[in-house]
N, C-alpha and C positions, 0 to 999 in steps of 0.2 A: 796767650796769643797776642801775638801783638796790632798794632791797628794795618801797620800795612798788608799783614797776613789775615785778617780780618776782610780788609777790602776785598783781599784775591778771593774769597771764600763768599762771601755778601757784595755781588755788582752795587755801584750805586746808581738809582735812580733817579732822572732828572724829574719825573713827570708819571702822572699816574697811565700815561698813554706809553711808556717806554714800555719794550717788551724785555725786561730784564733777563730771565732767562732761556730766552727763545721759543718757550714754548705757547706765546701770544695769549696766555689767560692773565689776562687783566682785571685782577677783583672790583676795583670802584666802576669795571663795566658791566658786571655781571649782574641779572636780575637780582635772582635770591640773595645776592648780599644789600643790593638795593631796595626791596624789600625789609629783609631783616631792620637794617637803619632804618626807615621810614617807620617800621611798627616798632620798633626804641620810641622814637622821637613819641608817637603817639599813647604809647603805654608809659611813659613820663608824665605827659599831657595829664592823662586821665587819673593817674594816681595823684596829680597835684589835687585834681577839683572831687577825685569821688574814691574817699579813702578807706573805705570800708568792705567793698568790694574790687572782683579783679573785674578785666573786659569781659573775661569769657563768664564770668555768672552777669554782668550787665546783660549782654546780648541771651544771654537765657531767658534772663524776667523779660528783657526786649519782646522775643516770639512768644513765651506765654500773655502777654498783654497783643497781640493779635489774633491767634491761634488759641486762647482759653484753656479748655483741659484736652490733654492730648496724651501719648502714649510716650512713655518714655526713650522710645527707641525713634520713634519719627521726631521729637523735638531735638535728640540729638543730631538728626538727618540733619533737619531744617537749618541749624546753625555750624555745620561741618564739622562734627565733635565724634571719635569713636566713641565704642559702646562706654570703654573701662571708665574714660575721661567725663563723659555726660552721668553716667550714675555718683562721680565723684562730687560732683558741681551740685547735682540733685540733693545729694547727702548735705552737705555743706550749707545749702540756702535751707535746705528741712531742716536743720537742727537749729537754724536761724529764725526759725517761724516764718520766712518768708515763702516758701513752697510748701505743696502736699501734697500727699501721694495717696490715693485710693486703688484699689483692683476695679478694673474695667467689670461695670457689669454682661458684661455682651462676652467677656473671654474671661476667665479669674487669671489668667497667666501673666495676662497682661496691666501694668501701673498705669494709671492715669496721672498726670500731674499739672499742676494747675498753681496761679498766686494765690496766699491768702490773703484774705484783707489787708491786713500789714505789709505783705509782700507787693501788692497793687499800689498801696499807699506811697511804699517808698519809691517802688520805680516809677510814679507818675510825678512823684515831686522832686527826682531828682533826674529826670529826661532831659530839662534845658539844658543841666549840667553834660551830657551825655551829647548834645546838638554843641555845645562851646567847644568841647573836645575835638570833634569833628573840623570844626571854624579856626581853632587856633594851629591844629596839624597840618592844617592846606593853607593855613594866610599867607605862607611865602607867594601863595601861585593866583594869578588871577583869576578872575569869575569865570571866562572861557576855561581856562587849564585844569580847573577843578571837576569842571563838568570831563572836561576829556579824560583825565584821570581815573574818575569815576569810571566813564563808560569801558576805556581799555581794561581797568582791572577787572569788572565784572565779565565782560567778554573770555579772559583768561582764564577763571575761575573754573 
C-alpha cells in the first residue's frame, strides 16, 4: 500500500480532541483508559520500591493488618477481588508463609485467614514503602488535587 493510500485509509489526526472518524470517541478522553494509564503509572511505581510482591497481595496483607482473622470470602469483599482471584492470592502469600488459613470454628465450611508473624512483620516494615507509592503516583497534582482525586475516585467506586 502505498502512503497516499494509506492516508485515504488512516485520516490523520491533528490533536487528541479531533473526532477522526466521526464517530466522536475520543480515547485520551475516556475514563477507563484514563484510569488504566494512571494504574500503569502506579503499578510501575510500586514494582520499582516493593519487588516481591504485586499491589493486589499488598492490599491483602493491607486489610488483614486491620480486620485480623477473617473469612476468606469477606476479605476478598473487603478489597474488591472475586472469589477465583482472592483464593489465588491466599494460596500464593500461604505458601510464602506470610498468610494462614484455619476452618472457622463457629462454621467448618468456612477458612479463616489471618498474617503470620512473618507475614505482619513484612507488611509493617515495608508500609512506608506502600505510603511512597502512593506519594510519587499523585506528585504531578498538588495537595488539594490529591485530595479531590481521592474523593471523586472513591465516590465512583
Amino acid at each position: 500500500m502505498t502512503d497516499q493510500a494509506e492516508q485515504a485509509v488512516i485520516p490523520e489526526a491533528n490533536g487528541p480532541d479531533d473526532e477522526v472518524s466521526g464517530h466522536g470517541y475520543v480515547l485520551d478522553e475516556q475514563i477507563g483508559y484514563l484510569l488504566r494509564k494512571a494504574y500503569q503509572r502506579n503499578a510501575v511505581i510500586f514494582s520499582e520500591k516493593i519487588q516481591d510482591l504485586t499491589p493486589t497481595q499488598f492490599a491483602v496483607m493491607a486489610r488483614l493488618t486491620e480486620l485480623g482473622s477473617v473469612s476468606q470470602n469477606r476479605l476478598g469483599r473487603t478489597v474488591g477481588l472475586d472469589v477465583a482471584t482472592t483464593k489465588g492470592v491466599v494460596d500464593r502469600l500461604g505458601a510464602r508463609g506470610l498468610l494462614q488459613s484455619e476452618k472457622d470454628p463457629g462454621d467448618k465450611r468456612r477458612q479463616l485467614i489471618s498474617l503470620t508473624e512473618k507475614g505482619d512483620l513484612y507488611f509493617r516494615s515495608n508500609a512506608k514503602l506502600g505510603l511512597e507509592v502512593s506519594a510519587e503516583t499523585t506528585a504531578p497534582l498538588t495537595a488539594s488535587e490529591r485530595r479531590t482525586l481521592s474523593r471523586l475516585l472513591k465516590k465512583i467506586q
